[in-house]
C-alpha positions in Angstrom: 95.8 -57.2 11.6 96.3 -60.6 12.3 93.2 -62.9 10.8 92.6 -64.2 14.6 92.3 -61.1 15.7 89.7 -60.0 12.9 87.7 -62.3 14.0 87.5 -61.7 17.3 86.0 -58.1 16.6 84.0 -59.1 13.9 82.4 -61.7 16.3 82.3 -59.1 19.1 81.1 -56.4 17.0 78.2 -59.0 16.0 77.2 -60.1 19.4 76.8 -56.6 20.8 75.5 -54.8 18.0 73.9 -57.6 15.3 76.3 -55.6 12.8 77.8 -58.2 10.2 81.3 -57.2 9.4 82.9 -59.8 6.6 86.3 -59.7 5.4 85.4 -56.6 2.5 85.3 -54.5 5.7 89.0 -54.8 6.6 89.5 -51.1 5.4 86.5 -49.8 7.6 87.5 -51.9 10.6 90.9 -49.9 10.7 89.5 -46.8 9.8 87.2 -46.8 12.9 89.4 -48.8 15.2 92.8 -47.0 15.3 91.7 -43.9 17.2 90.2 -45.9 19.7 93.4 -48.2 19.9 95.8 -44.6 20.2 93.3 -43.3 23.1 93.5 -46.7 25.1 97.3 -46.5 24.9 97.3 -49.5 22.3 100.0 -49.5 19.6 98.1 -51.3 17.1 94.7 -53.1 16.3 96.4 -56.4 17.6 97.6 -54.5 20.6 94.0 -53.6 21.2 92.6 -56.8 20.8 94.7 -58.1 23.2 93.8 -55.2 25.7 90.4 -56.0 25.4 90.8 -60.0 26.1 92.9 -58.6 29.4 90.2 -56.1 30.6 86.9 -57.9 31.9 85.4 -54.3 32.3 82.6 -53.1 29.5 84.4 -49.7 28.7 86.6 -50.1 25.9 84.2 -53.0 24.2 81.6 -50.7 24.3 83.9 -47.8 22.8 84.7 -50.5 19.8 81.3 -51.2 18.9 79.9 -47.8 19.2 82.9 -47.1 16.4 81.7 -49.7 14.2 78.3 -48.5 14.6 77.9 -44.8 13.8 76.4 -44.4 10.4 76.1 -41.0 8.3 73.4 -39.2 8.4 72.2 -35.4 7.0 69.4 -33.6 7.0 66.3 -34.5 5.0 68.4 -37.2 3.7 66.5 -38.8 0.6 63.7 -36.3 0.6 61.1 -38.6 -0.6 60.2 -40.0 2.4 59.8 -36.3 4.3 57.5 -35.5 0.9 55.1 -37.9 1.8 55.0 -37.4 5.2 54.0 -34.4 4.4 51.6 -34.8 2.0 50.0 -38.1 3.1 50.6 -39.4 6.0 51.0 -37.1 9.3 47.7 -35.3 8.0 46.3 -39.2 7.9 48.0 -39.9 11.3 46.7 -36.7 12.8 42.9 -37.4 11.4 42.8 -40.6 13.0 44.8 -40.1 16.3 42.3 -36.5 16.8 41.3 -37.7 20.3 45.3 -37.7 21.6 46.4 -34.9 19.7 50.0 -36.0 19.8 52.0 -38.2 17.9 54.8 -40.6 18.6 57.6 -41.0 16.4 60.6 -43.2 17.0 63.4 -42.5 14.9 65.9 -45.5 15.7 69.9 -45.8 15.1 69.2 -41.9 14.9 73.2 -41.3 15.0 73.5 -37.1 15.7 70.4 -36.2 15.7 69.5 -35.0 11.8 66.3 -36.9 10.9 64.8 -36.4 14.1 65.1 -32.6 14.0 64.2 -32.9 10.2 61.1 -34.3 10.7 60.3 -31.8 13.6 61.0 -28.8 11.3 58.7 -29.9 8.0 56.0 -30.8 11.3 56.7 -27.0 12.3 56.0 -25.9 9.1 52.7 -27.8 9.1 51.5 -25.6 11.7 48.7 -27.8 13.2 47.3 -26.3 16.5 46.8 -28.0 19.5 49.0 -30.9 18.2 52.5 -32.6 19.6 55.3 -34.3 17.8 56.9 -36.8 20.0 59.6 -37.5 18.6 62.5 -40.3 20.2 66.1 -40.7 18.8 67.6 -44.2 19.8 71.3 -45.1 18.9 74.0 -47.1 20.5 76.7 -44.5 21.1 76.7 -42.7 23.4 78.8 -39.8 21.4 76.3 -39.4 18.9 73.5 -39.0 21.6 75.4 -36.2 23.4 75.9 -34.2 19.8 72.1 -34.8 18.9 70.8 -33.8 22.4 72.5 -30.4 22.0 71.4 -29.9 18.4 74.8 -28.3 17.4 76.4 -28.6 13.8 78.9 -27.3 11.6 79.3 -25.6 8.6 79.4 -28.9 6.3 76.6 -30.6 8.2 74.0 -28.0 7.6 75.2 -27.3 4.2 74.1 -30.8 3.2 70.1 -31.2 2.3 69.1 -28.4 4.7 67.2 -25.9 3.2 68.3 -22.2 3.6 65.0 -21.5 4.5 65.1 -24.0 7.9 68.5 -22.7 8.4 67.3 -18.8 9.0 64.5 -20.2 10.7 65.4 -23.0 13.0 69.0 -22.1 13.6 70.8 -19.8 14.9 75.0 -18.9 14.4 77.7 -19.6 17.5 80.9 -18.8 16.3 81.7 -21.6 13.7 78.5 -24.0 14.4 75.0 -23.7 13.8 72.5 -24.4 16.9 68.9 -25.5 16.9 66.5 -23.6 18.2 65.0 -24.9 21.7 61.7 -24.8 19.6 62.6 -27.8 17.7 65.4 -29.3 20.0 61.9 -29.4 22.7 60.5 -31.9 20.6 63.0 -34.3 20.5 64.2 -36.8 23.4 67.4 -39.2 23.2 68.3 -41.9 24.5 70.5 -45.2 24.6 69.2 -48.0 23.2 70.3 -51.5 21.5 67.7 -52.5 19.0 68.6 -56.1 19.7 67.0 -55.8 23.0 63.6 -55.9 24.0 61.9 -52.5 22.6 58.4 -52.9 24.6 60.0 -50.2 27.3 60.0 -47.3 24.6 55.9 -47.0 24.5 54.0 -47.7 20.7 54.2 -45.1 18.0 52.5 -44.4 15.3 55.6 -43.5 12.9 59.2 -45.5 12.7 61.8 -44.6 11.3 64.7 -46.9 10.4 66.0 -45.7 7.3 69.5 -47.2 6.1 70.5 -49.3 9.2 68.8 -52.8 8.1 71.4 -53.0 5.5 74.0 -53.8 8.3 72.5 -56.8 10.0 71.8 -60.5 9.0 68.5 -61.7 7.8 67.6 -63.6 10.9 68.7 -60.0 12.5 67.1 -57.8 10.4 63.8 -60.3 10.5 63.8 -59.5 14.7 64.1 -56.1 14.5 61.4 -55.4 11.8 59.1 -57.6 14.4 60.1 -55.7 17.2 58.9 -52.2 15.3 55.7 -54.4 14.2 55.1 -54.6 17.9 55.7 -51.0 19.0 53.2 -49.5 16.1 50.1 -48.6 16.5 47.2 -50.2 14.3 47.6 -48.2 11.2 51.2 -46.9 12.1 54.0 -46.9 9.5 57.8 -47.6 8.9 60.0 -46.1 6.7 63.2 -47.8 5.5 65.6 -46.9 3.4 65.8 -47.2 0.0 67.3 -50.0 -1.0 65.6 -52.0 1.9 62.8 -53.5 2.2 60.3 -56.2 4.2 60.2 -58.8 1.6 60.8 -62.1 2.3 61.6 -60.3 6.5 58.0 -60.1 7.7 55.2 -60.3 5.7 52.5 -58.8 8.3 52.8 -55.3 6.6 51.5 -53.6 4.3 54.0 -52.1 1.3 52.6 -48.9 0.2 53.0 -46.4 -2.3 53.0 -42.9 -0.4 53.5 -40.0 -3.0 57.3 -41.2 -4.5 58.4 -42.8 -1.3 57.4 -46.7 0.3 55.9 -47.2 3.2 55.1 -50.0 5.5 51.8 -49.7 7.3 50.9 -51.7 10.2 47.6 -53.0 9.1 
């Protein structure tokens, strides 16, 4: 791809998304870009480029940074932080919230769908009466969205981190993929969101979780967002990151905590 060019989506992809691609992600960029160059008839990255220059509509951009910005995900990924949910803190969050007897959870850049319906399985299992799980799954892409809303996934997918004991329980076999039961896929909701834009329409929780995602963005970037979710949490509330991130030297209005063998950061 021509160095002009590289820069033009890297600057794109930044704008849109807050994503920081440099010039080690060369190999990713054409990994995630060609298929979206062959569907919009464009011969090559440069050809695409050029295509979107040409076109003033939103389409094709938004294609391209939805791309760029899928991340992995599997079920109970990192199982630390699911421990001390657990253990700790939804029986703490569900002491101190008695009077509402629901709880919110926002689980942002949720790609598919595996974290939310993670976290609403183990709350399942937890069997406390009269309660709710709110749970809402926020990504860009609107592909990802569509697979998480209908909680369907394949053999791989289910194989990775998913107890067999969930699977029997929570799932049930169609043909080659494994669907959620509408008992767990009721407690989620999805929807589009950029988490450069102004969260105050999604409501306060009392539980965030952002796990893996900051490591994509600037510091200035990653500084915003961790403000935003300061402002959507209840007193008390927590976020959970991933594990090689943290708040330090980003915001120092929360609390770091040591939650069984996983951090936390607690809204104070």
């Amino acid at each position: 791809m021509e160095p002009q060019n590289y820069r033009y989506l890297c600057e794109m992809v930044y704008r849109e998304s807050g994503i920081v691609l440099d010039e080690s992600k060369h190999y990713l960029v054409e990994a995630r870009l060609t298929p979206v160059a062959r569907d919009a008839g464009a011969g090559d990255l440069n050809a695409l480029c050029n295509l979107m220059r040409a076109i003033s509509g939103r389409p094709l951009r938004d294609k391209v940074v939805e791309a760029m910005t899928t991340n992995e995900t599997l079920f109970f990924r990192d199982i630390k932080p699911f421990d001390a949910l657990r253990q700790v803190i939804l029986p703490e969050l569900t002491a101190k919230r008695r009077p509402v007897q629901t709880l919110r959870v926002l689980s942002a850049a949720c790609s598919t769908g595996q974290e939310a319906y993670s976290l609403a399985m183990l709350w399942k299992e937890m069997k406390i009466p009269g309660w709710d799980l709110d749970i809402l799954g926020i990504d860009l892409s609107d592909e990802v969205l569509d697979k998480a809303r209908g909680g369907r996934y394949q053999q791989l997918e289910v194989n990775r981190g998913l107890p067999a004991m969930y699977l029997v329980k929570y799932f049930q076999r169609d043909e080659a993929v494994w669907q959620i039961k509408s008992e767990i896929r009721s407690m989620a909701r999805w929807r589009k969101f950029n988490l450069l834009d102004d969260l105050t329409p999604l409501g306060t929780f009392d539980l965030i979780l952002c796990r893996n995602v900051l490591i994509y963005f600037d510091q200035p970037t990653k500084s915003r967002i961790l403000g935003a979710f300061r402002g959507r949490l209840i007193s008390g509330g927590y976020l959970f990151l991933g594990a090689s991130e943290t708040t330090l030297n980003l915001d120092d209005k929360f609390l770091r905590r040591q939650v069984a063998s996983a951090i936390a950061y607690q809204k104070p």
